[in-house]
N, C-alpha and C positions, 0 to 999 in steps of 0.2 A: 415389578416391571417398570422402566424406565416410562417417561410420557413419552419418547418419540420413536417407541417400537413400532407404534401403530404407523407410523410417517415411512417407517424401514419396509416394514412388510408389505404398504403400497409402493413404493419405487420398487421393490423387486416386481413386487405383480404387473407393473408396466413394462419393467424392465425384459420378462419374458413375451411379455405381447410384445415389442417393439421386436426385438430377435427373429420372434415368430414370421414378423413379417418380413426382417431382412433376408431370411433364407428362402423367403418365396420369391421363383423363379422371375413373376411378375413385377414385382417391385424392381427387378435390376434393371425392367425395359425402360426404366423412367429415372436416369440418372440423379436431376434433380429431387425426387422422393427420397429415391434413396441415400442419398445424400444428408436430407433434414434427419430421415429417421434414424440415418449411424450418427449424426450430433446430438440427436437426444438420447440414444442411448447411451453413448461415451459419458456427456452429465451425469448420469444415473449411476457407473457403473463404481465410481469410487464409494459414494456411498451406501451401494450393498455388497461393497467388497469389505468394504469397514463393518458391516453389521452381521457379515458372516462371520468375517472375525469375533467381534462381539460375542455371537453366541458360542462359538467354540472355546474361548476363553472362559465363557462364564459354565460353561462344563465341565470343562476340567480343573476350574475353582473348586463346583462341587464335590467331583472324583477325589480331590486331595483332601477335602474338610470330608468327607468320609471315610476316607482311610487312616485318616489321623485318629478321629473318633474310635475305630474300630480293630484299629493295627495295637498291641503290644509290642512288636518286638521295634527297640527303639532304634535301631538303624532305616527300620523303615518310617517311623514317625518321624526321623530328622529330615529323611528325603521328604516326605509331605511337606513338613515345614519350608524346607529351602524353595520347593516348587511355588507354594503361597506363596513366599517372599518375592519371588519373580512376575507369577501372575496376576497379582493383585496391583499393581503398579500398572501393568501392562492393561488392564483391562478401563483401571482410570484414563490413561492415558491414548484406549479407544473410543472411549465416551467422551475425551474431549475431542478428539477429532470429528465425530459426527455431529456434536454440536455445532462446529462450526462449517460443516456442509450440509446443514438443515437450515444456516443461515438466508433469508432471503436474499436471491441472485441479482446483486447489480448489473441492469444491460450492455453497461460501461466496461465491469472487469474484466475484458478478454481487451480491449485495447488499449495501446501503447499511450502511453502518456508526455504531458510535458511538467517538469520539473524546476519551480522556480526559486529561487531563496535568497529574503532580501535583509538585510543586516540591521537592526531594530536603534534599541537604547543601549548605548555603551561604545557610541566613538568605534575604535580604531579596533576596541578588545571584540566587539558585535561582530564587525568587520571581518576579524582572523575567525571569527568561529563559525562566520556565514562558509569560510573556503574548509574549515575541518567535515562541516557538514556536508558542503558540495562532494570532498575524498572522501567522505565517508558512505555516500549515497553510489559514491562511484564504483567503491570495491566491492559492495553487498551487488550491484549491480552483475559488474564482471562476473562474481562468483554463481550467479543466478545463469550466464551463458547471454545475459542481453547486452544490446549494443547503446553507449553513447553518443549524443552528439550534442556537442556545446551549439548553442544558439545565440546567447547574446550576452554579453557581461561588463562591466564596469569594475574594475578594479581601484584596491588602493595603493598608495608608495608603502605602505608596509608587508605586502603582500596577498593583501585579504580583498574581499568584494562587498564594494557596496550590492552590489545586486547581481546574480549569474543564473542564468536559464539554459534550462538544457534539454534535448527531448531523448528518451529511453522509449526502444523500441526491443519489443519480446514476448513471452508467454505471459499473461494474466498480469502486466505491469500495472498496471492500473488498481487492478484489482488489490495486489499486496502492496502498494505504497499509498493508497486512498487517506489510510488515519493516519497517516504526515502529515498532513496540513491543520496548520495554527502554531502558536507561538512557542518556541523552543527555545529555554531558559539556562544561560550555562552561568554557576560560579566555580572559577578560578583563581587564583594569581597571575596576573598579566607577567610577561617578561621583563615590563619595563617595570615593573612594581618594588621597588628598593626597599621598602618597609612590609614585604612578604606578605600585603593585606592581600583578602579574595575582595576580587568585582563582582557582580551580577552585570551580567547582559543578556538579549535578546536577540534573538531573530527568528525573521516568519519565512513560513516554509509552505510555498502552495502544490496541490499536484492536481493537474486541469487531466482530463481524459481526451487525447488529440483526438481533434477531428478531422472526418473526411471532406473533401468537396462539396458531396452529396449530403454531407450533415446540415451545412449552413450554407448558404449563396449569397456571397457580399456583391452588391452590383461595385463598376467599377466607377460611377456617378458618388459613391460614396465614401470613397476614398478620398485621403488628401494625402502626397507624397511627396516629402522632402527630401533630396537629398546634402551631403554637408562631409567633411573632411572628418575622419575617424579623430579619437582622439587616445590616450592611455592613460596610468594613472597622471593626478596631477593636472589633469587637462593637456598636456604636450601632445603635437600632433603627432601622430605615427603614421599619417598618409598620405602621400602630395595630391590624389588624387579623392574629386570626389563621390567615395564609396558607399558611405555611410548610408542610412535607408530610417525615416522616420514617417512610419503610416499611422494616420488619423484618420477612424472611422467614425465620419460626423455626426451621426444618427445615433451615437452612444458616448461618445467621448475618449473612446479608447482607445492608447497612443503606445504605438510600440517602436520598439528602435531597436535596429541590431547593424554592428558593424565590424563585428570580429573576421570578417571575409576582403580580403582586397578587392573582389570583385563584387560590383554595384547589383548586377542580377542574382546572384549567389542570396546578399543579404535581403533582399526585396523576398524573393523564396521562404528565407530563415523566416521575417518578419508576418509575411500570410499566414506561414502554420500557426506562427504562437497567436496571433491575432482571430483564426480560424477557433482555433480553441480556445480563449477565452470568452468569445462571443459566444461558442456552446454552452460551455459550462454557467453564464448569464443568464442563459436563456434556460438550462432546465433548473437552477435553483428557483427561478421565478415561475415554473409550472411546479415544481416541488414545492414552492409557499402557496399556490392555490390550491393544492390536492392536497393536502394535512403534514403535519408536522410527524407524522411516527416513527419516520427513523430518527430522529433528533434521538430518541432514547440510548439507542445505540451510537451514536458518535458526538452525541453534542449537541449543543447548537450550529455547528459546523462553521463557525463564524472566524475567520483568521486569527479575530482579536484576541482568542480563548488560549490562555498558555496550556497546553498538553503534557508535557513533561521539562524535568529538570534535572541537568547534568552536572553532577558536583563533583570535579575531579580530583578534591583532596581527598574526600571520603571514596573514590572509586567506584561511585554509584550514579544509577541512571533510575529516576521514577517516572512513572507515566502516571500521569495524575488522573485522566481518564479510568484507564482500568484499575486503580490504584497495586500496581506491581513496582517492585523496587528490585534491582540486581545490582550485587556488586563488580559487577564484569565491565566498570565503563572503557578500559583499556584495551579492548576485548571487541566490543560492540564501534567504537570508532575506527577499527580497521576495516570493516565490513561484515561482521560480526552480529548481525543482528533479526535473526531466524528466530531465537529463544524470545525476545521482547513481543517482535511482529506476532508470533503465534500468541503469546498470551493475551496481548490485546484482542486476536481476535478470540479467541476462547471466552475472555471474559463477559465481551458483545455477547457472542451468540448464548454464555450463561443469561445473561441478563433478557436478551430476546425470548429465552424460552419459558423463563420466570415471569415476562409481561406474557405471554399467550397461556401461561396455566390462569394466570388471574383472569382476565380477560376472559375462560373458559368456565370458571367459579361461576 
């Protein structure tokens, strides 16, 4: 028996007591109750829908290794055989999905995120590969059914970003773009490269969980707001008027700009959210260092500086140095392509989270 049967057959156990109480008459008089108690149920219900499956697969595992065993006539031994081959794949492949919904729930993963990504070591080639990743964040996005919006960006004259911010707004963004963040390592051959050598470059990639209003309260004694004439690559103005929007939150030093908007209240908007949200995410990694380091196990030290994976496009490979996965699909995975890496990561995590809590139990 797996170790988190026993985890399975408590969420069902709750799972019917929550029902229990949805279908009483009582509960409906109280909108809000009912309400909490159909979201805890919804939570619960993937992961005993998965461990239902679980056990019906691991049935007719046995149904087939028994008739294998006990069948002579070899038309029906071949059919056992093919059903193994199908089932036993399928049933890995339900155990890693409950792994990773046994994972513990970040508060954060149900909200919309902000998206930054700024172009490290390597000049002009960082640059181009900071805007590959921005397409590339953008098409797995599209595919996903959520919405983008560019926030704030700085461009080069060759077409790449020094720095572009964006906020993705949908189901669980947060949640599945979390282990993005930290340094993402490309070698290529640049375009301009006449002796066909590969570069290595950089670039860091953050993803803040947006916040609400009600998450942080910046008074407005705290602000310092400049505004100033846009500009484009190159420094060239691109706006006669001016637009531009640069807020300093003096209490921490944190300095945002956004002027992709002709209009000056437009980017003052842009700029609170991303400012909202960084001030969040400050403020709980610094209650997350005085309450213990233990998810460090799972993602890291969580530290931007930490390169996470590396994308070699001669070889058409993508490693994530975290989970230590490698796929040859980089071609694949830069269109928006990238469900098979995300899952493994987290499968790998929640391996590893379930291997610290057997020890841990020793």
């Amino acid at each position: 028996m797996a170790d988190w049967t026993q985890r399975v057959a408590e969420a069902e156990a709750e799972l019917n007591r929550l029902e229990a109480l949805l279908a009483d008459p009582a509960t409906a008089k109280s909108q809000g109750e009912f309400a909490r108690l159909g979201k805890e149920a919804g939570a619960l219900r993937p992961l005993v829908e998965a461990g239902t499956r679980w056990r019906a697969t691991v049935d007719a595992i046995a149904e087939a290794k028994e008739l294998l065993e006990g069948e002579d006539d070899a038309e029906m031994r071949e059919l056992a055989e093919g059903e193994l081959a199908t089932l036993e794949p399928q049933l890995e492949e339900i155990e890693q999905e409950i792994r990773v919904l046994l994972l513990p729930r970040d508060p954060n993963d149900e909200r919309n995120a902000i998206l930054e990504i700024r172009a490290g070591t390597g000049g002009d080639e960082a640059a181009l590969f900071a805007a590959d990743l921005f397409r590339m964040y953008t098409r797995y996005a599209e595919a996903q059914g959520w919405k983008v919006e560019p926030l704030s960006s700085s461009e080069t004259p060759g077409g790449g970003f020094k720095e572009v911010v964006a906020g993705i707004a949908g189901k669980e963004v947060y949640g599945r773009l979390k282990y993005e963040r930290g340094v993402h390592r490309v070698q290529r051959v640049p375009a301009t490269e006449a002796q066909g050598r590969i570069h290595t470059s950089t670039v860091t990639v953050a993803v803040l969980p947006e916040a609400e209003e009600v998450d942080f309260e910046i008074a407005n004694s705290d602000l310092r707001i400049d505004v100033f004439r846009s500009s484009g690559p190159g420094g060239q103005s691109v706006n006669t008027t001016d637009s531009a929007v640069r807020i300093t939150h003096e209490p921490t030093g944190v300095v945002v700009i956004c002027q992709d908007e002709k209009s000056q209240h437009k980017n003052k908007a842009k700029a609170l959210k991303v400012l909202r949200s960084r001030l969040l995410e400050a403020e709980q990694e610094k209650l997350a260092r005085e309450r213990a380091d233990e998810r460090r196990s799972q993602v890291g030290t969580g530290e931007r500086s930490e390169k996470i994976r590396t994308y070699n496009f001669p070889q058409n490979r993508v490693t994530d140095h975290r989970a230590g996965l490698t796929l040859h699909r980089l071609e694949q995975m830069m269109q928006g392509e990238m469900d098979e890496l995300l899952d493994g990561i987290r499968a790998e995590l929640a391996a590893r989270q379930e291997k610290a809590e057997a020890g841990e139990a020793a």
